[in-house]
C-alpha positions in Angstrom: 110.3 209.9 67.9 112.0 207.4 69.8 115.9 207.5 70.7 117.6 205.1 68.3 119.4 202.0 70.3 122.0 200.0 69.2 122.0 196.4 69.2 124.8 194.0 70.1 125.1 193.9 66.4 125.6 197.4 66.2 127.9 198.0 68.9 130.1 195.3 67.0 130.0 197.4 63.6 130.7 200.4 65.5 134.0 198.7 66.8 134.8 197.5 63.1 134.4 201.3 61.5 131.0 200.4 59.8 128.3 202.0 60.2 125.0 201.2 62.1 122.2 199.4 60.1 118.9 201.1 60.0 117.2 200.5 63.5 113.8 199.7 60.9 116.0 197.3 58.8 116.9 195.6 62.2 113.5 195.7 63.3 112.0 194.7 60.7 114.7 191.3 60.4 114.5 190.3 63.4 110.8 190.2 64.2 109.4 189.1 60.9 111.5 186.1 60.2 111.0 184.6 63.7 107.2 184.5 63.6 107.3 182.6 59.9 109.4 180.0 61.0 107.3 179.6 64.3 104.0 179.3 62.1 105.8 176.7 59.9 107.1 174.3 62.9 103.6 174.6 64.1 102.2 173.1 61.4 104.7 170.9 61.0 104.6 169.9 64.5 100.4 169.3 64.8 100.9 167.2 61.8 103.3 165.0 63.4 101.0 164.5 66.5 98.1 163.5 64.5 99.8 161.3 62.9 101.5 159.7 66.1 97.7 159.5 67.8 96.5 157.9 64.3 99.5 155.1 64.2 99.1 154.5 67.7 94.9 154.4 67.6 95.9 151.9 64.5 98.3 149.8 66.4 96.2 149.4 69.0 93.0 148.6 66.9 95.6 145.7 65.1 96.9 144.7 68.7 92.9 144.1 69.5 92.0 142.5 67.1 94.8 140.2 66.6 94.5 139.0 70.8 90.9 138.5 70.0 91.9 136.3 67.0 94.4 134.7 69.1 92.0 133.9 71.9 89.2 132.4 69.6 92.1 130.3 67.7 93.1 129.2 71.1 89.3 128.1 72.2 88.8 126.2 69.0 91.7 124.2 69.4 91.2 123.6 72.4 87.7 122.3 72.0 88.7 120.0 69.3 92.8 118.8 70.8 93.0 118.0 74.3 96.7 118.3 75.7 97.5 117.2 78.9 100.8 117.4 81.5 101.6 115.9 84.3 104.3 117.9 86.6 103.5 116.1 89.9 106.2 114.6 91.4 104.6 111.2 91.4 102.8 111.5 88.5 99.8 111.1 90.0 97.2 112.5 87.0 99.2 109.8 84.4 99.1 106.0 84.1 101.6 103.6 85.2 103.2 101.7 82.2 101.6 98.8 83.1 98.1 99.9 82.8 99.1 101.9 79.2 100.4 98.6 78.1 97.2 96.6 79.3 94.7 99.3 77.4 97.6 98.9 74.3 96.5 95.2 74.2 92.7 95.9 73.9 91.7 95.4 70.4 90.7 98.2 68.1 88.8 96.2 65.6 85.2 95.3 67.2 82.6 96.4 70.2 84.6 98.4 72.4 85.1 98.1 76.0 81.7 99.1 77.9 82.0 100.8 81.7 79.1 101.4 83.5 79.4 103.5 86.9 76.6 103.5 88.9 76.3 106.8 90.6 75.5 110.1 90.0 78.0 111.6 88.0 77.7 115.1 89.9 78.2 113.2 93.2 81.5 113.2 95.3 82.4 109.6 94.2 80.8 110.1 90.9 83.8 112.6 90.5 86.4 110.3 92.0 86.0 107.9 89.3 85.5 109.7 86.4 88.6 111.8 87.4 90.2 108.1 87.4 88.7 107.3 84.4 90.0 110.6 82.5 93.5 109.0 82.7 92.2 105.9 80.6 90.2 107.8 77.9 93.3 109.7 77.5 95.0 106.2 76.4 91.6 104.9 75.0 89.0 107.3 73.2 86.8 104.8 72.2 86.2 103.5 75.9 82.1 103.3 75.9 81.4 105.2 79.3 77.7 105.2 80.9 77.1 107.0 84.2 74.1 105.4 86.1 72.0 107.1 89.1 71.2 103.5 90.9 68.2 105.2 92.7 66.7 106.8 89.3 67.3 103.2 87.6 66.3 100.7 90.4 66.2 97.9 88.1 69.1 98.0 86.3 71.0 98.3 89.8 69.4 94.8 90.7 70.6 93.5 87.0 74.3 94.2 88.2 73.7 93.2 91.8 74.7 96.5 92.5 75.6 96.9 96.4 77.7 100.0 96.6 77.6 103.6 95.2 80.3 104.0 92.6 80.3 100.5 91.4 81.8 99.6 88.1 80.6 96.8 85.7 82.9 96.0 82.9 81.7 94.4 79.6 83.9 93.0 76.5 82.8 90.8 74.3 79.9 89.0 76.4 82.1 88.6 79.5 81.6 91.0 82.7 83.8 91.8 85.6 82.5 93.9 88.6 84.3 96.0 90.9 83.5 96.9 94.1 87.0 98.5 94.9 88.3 100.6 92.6 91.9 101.6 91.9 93.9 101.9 89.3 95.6 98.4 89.7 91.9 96.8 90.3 90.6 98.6 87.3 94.0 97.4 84.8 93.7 94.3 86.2 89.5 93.8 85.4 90.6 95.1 81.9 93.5 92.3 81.8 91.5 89.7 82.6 88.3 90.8 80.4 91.1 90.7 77.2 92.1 87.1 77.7 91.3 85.0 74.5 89.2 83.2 76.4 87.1 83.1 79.9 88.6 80.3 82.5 86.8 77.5 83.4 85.7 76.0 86.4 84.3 72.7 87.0 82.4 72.1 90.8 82.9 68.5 91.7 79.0 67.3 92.8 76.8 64.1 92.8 78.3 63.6 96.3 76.3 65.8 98.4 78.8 68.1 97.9 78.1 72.5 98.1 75.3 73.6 95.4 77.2 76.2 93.6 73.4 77.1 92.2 72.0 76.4 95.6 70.6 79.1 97.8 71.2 77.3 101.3 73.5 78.7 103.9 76.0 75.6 103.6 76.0 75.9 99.7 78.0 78.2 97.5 75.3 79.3 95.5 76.9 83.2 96.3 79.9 82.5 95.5 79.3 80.7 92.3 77.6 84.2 91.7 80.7 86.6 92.8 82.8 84.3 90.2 80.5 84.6 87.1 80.7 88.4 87.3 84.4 88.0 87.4 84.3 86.7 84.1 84.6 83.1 85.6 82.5 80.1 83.1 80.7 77.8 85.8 80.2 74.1 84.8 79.2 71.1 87.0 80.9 68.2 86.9 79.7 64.3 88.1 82.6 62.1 87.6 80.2 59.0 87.9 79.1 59.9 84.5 81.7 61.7 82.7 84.3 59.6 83.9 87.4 61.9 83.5 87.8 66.0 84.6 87.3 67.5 80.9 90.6 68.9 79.6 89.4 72.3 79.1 89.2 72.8 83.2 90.9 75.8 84.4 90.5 75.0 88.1 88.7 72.2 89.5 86.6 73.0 92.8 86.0 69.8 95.5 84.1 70.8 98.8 83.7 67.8 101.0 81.3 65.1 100.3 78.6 63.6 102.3 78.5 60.2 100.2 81.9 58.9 100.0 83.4 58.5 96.3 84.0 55.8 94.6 87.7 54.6 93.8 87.5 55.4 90.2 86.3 58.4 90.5 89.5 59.8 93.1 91.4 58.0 90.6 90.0 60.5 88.3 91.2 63.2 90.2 94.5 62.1 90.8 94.8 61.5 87.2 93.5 65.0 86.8 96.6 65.9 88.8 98.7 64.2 87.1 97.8 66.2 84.4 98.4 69.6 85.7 95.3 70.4 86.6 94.6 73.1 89.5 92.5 72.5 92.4 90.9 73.7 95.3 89.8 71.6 97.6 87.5 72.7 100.8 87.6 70.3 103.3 85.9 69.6 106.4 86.2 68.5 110.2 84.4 65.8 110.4 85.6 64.6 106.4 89.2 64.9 107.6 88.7 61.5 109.8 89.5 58.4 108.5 89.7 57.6 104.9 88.4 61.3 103.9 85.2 59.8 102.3 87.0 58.4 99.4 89.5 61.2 99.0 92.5 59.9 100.6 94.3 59.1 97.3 94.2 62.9 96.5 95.5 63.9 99.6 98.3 61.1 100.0 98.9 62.5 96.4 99.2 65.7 97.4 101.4 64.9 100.6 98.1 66.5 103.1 98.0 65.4 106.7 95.2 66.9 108.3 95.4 67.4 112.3 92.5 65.7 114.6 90.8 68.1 115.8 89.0 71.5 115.3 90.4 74.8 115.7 89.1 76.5 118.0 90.7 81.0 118.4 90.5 82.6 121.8 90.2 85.7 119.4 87.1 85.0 117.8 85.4 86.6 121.2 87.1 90.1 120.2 85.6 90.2 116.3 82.0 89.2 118.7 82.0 85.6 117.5 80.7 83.5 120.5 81.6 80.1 119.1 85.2 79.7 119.4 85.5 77.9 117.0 85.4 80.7 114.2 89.3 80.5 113.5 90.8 84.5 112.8 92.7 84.5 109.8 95.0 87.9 110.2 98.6 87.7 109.6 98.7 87.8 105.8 101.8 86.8 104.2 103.3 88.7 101.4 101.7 87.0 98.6 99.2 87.2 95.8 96.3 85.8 98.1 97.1 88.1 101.0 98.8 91.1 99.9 96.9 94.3 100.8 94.4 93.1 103.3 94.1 94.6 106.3 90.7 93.1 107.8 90.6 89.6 108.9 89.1 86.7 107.7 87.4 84.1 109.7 87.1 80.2 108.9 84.3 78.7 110.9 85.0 75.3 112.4 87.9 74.4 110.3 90.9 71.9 110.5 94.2 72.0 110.7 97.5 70.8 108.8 100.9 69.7 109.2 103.4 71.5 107.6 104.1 68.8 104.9 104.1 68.5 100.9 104.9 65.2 99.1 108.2 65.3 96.7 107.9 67.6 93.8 105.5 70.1 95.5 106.9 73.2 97.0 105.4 74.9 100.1 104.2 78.7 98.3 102.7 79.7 101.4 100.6 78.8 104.2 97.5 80.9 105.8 97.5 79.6 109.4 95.3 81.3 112.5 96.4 83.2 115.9 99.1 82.4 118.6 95.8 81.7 121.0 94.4 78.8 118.6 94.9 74.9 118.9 93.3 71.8 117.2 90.6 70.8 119.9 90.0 67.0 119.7 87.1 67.0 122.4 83.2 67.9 122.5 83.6 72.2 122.3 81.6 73.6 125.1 81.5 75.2 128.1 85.3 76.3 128.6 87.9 74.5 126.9 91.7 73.8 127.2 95.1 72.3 125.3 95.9 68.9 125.8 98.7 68.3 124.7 98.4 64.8 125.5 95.6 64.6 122.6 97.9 65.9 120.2 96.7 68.9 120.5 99.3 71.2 119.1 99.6 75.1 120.3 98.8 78.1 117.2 99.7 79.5 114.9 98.0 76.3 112.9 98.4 76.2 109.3 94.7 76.4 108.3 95.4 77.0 104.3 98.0 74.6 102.3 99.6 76.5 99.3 101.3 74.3 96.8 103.2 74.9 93.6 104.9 72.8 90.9 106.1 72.8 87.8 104.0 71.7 84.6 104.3 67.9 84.7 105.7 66.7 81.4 102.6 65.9 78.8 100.4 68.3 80.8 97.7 69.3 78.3 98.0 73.0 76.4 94.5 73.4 76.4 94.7 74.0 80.5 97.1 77.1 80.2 95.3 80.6 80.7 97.4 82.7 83.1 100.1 84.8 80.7 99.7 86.2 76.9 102.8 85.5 75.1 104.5 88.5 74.2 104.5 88.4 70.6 101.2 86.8 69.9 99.4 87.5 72.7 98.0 84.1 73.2 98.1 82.1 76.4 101.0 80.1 76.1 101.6 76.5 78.8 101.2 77.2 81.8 104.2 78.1 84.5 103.4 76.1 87.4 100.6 74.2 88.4 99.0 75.5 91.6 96.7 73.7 94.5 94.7 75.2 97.5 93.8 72.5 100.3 91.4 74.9 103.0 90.5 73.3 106.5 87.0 74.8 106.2 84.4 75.1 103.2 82.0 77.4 105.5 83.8 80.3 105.0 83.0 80.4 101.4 79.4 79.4 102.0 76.1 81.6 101.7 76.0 81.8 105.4 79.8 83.4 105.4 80.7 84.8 102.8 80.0 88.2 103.3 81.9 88.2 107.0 85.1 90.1 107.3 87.6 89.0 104.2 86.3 86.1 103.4 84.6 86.7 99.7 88.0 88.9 98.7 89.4 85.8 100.0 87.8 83.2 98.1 87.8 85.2 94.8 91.9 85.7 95.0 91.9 81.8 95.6 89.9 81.4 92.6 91.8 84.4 90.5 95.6 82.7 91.5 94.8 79.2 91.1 93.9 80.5 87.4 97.1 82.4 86.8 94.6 85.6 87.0 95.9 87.4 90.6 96.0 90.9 90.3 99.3 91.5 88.5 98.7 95.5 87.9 99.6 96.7 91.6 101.2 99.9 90.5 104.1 101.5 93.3 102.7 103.9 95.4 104.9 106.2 94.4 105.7 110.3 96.4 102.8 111.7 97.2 103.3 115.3 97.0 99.9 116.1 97.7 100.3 116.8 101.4 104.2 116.6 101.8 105.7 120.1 100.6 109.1 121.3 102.0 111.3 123.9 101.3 114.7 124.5 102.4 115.5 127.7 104.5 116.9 129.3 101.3 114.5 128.4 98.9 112.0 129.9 101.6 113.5 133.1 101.2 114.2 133.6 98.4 110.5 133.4 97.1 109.5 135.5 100.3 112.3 137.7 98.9 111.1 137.4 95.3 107.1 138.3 95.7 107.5 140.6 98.2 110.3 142.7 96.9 111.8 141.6 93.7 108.1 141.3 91.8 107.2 144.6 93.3 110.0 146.8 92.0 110.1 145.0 88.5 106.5 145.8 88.0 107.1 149.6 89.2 110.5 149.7 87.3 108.8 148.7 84.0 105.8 151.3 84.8 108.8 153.8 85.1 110.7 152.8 81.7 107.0 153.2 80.0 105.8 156.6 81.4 109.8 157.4 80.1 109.5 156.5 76.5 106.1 158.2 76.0 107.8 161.3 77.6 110.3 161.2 74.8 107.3 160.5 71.9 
């Protein structure tokens, strides 16, 4: 039998005068009431664990399914709403206002607006455009887009005279316009011009021996004609000696010099025309610039022109490889409609030159004249040739290209104003000013020459201004923050500072702050 042993208890009795409990009533207290409650938080304890796995197997079954619901929500809006946001500096990926306002006036009521691109849409420039094009279907979802390999579909590349890959051709309404550059301001400006109530006429003076505009000789302007009728130009001939008069429907009226002289009434009829407010442009010649201009002297005394004798001949015609020098450089473009933008030259082949003059009421717009090493040679061109001054032979630069402007006479007919909408009604109201081209040379627009250098963008902005239809949508060029990205010495740091240390240790002290409250759980 074991020594009894007092417990801490005990010893306090002891002190107190009581006597010591039993040492099996101790025993048996403190041993047997211990182990119960132990087996009771146990239980207690596995039950909350199971529960706290079963809420947090549940919560993470809901968080599931909820991001997968999320995610396919997401997808299906997204297939059916398109949003887009531009946060470029320059706002590169977004339309100027000028175009939004130009797709704005396209009707909604009718056949929409067809585009055809020719090339492959998979190809490099097939991309380039349709990433422009994006930016206009955003505006316009009913634009009618049709991607066209030329070399799968030879023949309909040969129905749109198709020359280069990427080519557009715009229809609306039975009228075309095709583009050969393509920008946003060329693009706007083809979709300007398509929406017009009505296409401009032009009316090519003939019966005189004049340039075929259906003729397929190098001297005509047979390819030209052409490059204007899939601009959305309407083509008609006109032979005074029958009709008398220049109809009053004429947009712009198109002389080139005659080989017959005309009869008085009939430059009557274009003065007249004049009068009116009608536009011209009037290609003239060397050798048609002597004398009495077979028969067109009246226009030109109208007009205030006094050609120089002479043909221009341009030391720099042997730099473009021109061995004739008479092949007059056209390269100092002023800052206006017909010259803004162009960086290549153009060149007019055997051409005269003017004096700087305009009869009363006409202003001087602008003048396209040739080189510093240019003068108006007045003897036989060959073998090597020098200024006379003597001759009259005056020194470059030579105007080569008369640009005149003035306002709308009074009485000038309604029926010739195409060039504006009005704001309100979006009709063409009376035209602004009336507007005349006199060119030293007709050869640059010819078969044989049209395709050199500048010289068709030329012609067709002659054609497009003298109709009130130059490319108005030029939009600014804007910051391109494309290439150009600088920071500031603080700005550098701090986002060296942020990713390589701030990032770091807010991922590591929210990996921390987790692992702490599922200690605590």
């Amino acid at each position: 039998m074991s020594a009894p042993r007092l417990t801490p208890e005990g010893l306090d009795a002891v002190a107190a005068g009581e006597p010591p409990a039993s040492p099996d009533a101790a025993t048996t207290t403190d041993v047997s009431a211990p182990n119960q409650t132990s087996a009771a938080g146990s239980s207690a304890q596995g039950q909350i664990l199971a529960w706290q796995r079963l809420h947090r197997a549940a919560a993470d079954g809901v968080y599931a399914a909820l991001l997968l619901a999320i995610l396919l929500t997401a997808g299906w809006l997204t297939a059916r709403h398109d949003s887009y946001f531009d946060w470029t500096a320059s706002g590169r990926n977004s339309l100027t206002p000028d175009s939004v306002a130009v797709l704005e006036r396209l009707p909604t009521e009718g056949p929409p607006l067809v585009i055809t691109v020719f090339a492959p849409r998979e190809h490099r420039v097939g991309r380039a455009v349709e990433q422009l094009l994006a930016r206009y279907r955003r505006q316009r979802p009913d634009l009618d887009i049709h991607w066209v390999d030329p070399q799968r579909a030879p023949a309909r590349a040969r129905d749109a005279d198709v020359r280069l890959l990427g080519q557009l051709v715009l229809e609306f309404r039975g009228r075309r316009e095709t583009l050969t550059a393509l920008s946003e301001g060329t693009l706007s400006s083809a979709i300007d011009r398509l929406a017009l109530p009505r296409a401009p006429w032009i009316a090519v003076l003939e019966g005189h021996g004049e340039r075929a505009p259906a003729g397929a000789a190098g001297p005509d302007i047979g390819r030209f004609a052409q490059l204007l009728r899939q601009r959305g130009f309407r083509l008609q001939p006109l032979d005074l000696a029958s009709a008398g008069s220049v109809p009053a429907n004429t947009d712009l009226l198109v002389v080139s010099a005659p080989s017959i002289p005309l009869f008085p009434g009939e430059a009557e009829a274009l003065v007249n025309y004049l009068k009116a407010g009608g536009n011209l442009l009037w290609l003239m010649e060397p050798d048609g610039a002597q004398g009495d201009l077979m028969g067109l002297a009246p226009v030109a005394a109208y007009l205030g022109i006094r050609p120089l004798p002479g043909t221009v001949v341009d030391a720099r015609a042997g730099e473009l490889g021109f061995e004739d020098p008479t092949f007059a450089v056209l390269d100092d473009w002023p800052s206006h409609a017909l010259g803004r933008d162009l960086e290549r030259p153009a060149v007019l082949p055997g051409s005269v030159a003017f004096e700087v003059t305009a009869a009363p009421g006409w202003l001087m717009d602008t003048t396209l004249g040739s080189g510093s090493q240019s003068w108006n040679e007045t003897g036989p061109i060959r073998g090597e040739v020098t200024r006379d001054p003597a001759l009259g032979e005056e020194p470059g630069p030579l105007p080569l290209a008369m640009v005149l402007t003035r306002p709308q006479p009074r009485g000038a007919a309604d029926d010739l104003a195409t060039d504006a909408r009005d704001a309100d009604t979006g009709a063409p109201p009376t035209r602004a000013a009336q507007r005349v081209i006199v060119v030293g040379d007709g050869d640059f627009a010819s078969n044989a020459h049209l395709g050199s250098a500048e010289n068709s963008t030329l012609a067709l902005r002659m054609a497009r201004w003298l109709t009130g239809l130059e490319d108005l949508i030029t939009p600014p060029p804007g910051i391109d923050d494309r290439d150009n990205f600088t920071l500031s010495g603080a700005r550098t740091w701090a986002i060296s500072a942020g990713g390589v240390v701030a990032l770091p240790a807010l991922l590591l002290g929210a990996g921390l702050w987790v692992r702490w409250r599922r200690g605590r759980a």
